[in-house]
C-alpha positions, 0 to 999 in steps of 0.5 A: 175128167178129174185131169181136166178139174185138177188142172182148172184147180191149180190154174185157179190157184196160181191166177189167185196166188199171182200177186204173190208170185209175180210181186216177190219176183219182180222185187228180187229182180229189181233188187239185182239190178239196184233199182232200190227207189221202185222197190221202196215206193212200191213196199210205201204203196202195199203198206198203204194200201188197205187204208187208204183204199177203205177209206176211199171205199167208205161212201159204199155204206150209204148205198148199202142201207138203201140196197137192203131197205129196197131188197126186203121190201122186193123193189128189184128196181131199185135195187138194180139201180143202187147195186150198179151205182155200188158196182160202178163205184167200186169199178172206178176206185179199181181202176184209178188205183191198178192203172195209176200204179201200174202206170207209175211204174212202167211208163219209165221202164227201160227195155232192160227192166221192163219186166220186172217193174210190170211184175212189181207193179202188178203184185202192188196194184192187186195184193191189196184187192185179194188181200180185203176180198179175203178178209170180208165177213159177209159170205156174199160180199166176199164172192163178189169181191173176189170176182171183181179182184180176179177180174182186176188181175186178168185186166192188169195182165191184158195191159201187160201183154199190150205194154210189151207190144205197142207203146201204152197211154193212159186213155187205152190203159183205162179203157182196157180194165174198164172193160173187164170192170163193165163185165163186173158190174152185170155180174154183180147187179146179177148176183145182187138180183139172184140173192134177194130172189133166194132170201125171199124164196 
């Protein structure tokens, strides 16, 4: 049993760390093959990120006041509306940015650095998910962050495995991290419901 929890312990470490990992490896490897452009748009694209995803982000606040308002006033309702409209939000910021980054970079990929362009790309398209779940101040709001980070991680490597085995396009990249963003949001309209059950109690 403690086996079996210290193997599900590093395995949670490792999905967690992989943007890390699999980032630093894919720029090495692009770095020996001198495929300096990828490697500068992609340091331009991880510098970038946090502001420009915070600000695109911004609109959530609006829906954030009237979630508390419906909450302390027990509107469960309400608060499942304006908490899917919040989720379904952030689902679709997610995914423009992790398919379009992942797209940018692996459409062109020759069979030669396909690999490393996808670990490059995938390190760009979710470090900065982890990096702003992380760094949320709200206990809450973190939780649910990081599941919708872990999430994002595990739909980029599906779009992976499915790039290395048939040829992609952008409507069926969508329409697999859509589905992993769609399992998301009845998390966290869950979650949104659990919590004001629990401040009420």
């Amino acid at each position: 049993m403690n086996q079996l929890l210290l193997m599900t312990e590093v395995a949670k470490r490792l999905l967690f760390n992989s943007h890390v990992i699999c980032g630093l490896a894919g720029c090495i490897w692009l770095a020996i093959l001198g495929e300096w452009w990828s490697i500068i748009y992609g340091l331009f694209a991880v510098i970038a990120a946090e502001s420009i995803l915070r600000f695109v982000l911004k609109p959530r606040l609006i829906l954030t006041g009237s979630m508390v308002d419906s909450a302390e006033r027990g509107n469960t309702y309400g608060l499942i509306c304006l908490g899917s409209l919040f989720s379904l939000y952030s689902a679709i910021i997610m995914t423009v940015w992790c398919v379009g980054v992942l797209l940018f970079f692996n459409l062109s990929a020759t069979h030669a650095d396909a690999l490393p362009k996808f670990l490059w790309s995938y390190g760009i398209a979710t470090g900065p998910w982890i990096y702003m779940a992380l760094n949320e101040l709200d206990c809450d709001s973190r939780i649910v962050s990081i599941m919708f980070a872990i999430l994002a991680q595990l739909a980029c490597f599906a779009i992976g495995i499915l790039m290395f085995c048939t040829p992609i396009t952008v409507g069926r990249a969508i329409v697999i991290f859509a589905s992993f963003m769609a399992v998301g949001i009845v998390i966290q309209v869950i979650l949104f419901v659990q919590m004001r059950e629990d401040r009420l109690s």
